[in-house]
C-alpha atoms as one frame of an Amber mdcrd trajectory, in Angstrom:
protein
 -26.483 106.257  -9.986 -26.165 104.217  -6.819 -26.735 105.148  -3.413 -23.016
 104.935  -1.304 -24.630 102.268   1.122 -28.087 100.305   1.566 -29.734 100.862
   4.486 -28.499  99.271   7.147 -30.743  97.554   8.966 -32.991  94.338   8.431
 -35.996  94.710   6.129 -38.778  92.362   4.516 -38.726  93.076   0.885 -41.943
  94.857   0.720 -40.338  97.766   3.518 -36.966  97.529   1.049 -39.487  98.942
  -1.591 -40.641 101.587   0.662 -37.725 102.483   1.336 -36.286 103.036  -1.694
 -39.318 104.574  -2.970 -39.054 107.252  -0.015 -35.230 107.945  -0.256 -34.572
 111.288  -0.491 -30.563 111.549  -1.428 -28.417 113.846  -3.405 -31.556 116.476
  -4.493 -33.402 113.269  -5.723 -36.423 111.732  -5.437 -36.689 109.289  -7.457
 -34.694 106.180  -6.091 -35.759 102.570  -6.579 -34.994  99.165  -5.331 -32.449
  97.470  -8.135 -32.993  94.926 -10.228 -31.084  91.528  -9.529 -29.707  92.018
 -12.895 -28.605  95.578 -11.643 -26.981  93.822  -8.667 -25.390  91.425 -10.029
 -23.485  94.138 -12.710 -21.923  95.590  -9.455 -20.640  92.219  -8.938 -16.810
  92.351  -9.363 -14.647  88.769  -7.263 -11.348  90.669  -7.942 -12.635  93.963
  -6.080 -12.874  94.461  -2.223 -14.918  97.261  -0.643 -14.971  97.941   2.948
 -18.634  97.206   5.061 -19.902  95.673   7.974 -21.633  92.011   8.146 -23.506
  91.221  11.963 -21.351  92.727  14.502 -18.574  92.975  12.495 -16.403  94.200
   9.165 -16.894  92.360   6.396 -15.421  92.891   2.547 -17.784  92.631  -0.110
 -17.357  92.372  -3.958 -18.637  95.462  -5.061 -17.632  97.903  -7.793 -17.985
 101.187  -6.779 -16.834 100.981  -3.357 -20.092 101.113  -2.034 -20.671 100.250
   1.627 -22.874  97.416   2.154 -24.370  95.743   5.571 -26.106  92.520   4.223
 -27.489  90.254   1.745 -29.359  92.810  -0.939 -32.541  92.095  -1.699 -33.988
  92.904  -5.828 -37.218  94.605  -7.182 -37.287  91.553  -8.854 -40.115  89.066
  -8.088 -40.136  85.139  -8.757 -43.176  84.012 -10.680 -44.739  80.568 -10.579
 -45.523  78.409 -13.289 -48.608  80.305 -14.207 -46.221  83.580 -14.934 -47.862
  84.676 -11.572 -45.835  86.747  -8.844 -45.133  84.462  -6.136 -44.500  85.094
  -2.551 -40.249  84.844  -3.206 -37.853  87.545  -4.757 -34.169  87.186  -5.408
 -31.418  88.599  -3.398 -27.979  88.795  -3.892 -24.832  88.220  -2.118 -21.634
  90.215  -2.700 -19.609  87.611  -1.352 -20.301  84.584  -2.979 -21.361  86.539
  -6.091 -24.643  84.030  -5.676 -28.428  85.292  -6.246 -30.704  83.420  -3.967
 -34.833  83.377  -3.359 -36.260  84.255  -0.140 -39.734  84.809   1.073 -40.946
  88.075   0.955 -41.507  88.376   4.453 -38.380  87.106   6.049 -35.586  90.250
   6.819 -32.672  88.604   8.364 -29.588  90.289   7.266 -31.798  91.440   4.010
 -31.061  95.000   2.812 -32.067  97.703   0.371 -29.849  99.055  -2.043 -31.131
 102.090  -4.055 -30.575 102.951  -7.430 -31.563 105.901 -10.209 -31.358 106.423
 -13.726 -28.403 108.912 -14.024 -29.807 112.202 -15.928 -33.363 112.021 -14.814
């Protein structure tokens, strides 16, 4: 189960966490931040779903005509080449249909999108 939109605004990918992890939506409670493999399911070139990019509307290739603001940022974590977490984590971009790292800090046009298991 997806959340209709992410949230909006520009967040590091530690406060996308957060946020996910507080989302209270629908009678749930237990949202999380998806996976980039999650993402890039939702990933459909042939579909176009109505959001906003900067200042101004943007489509975005999205199944599920969910409403998205931004680049949307994973759970998932890059690991160096000791199998370590590093300071990166994929994002992905409905557009292109392209995952790409970024540090973990930077928020610029990042987002959250939330996700639950359905039936939990």
């Amino acid at each position: 189960m997806w959340a209709a939109k992410d949230n909006g605004k520009d967040v590091s990918w530690q406060k996308a966490m957060k946020y996910c992890r507080d989302l209270r939506l629908a009678g749930y409670s237990d949202w999380r931040l998806a996976t980039i493999y999650e993402l890039q399911d939702i990933y459909d070139a042939n579909l176009e779903s109505p959001g906003l990019a900067g200042s101004g509307r943007a489509m975005w290739h999205v199944k599920g005509n969910l409403f998205l603001t931004g680049l949307e940022w994973s759970s998932s974590r890059n690991h160096d080449d000791r199998g370590q977490p590093s300071g990166s984590a994929p994002r992905f971009d409905f557009n292109s249909g392209k995952r790409f790292n970024d540090n973990l800090g930077y928020s610029t046009f990042k987002r959250a999108l939330c996700v639950r298991k359905a039936g939990s």
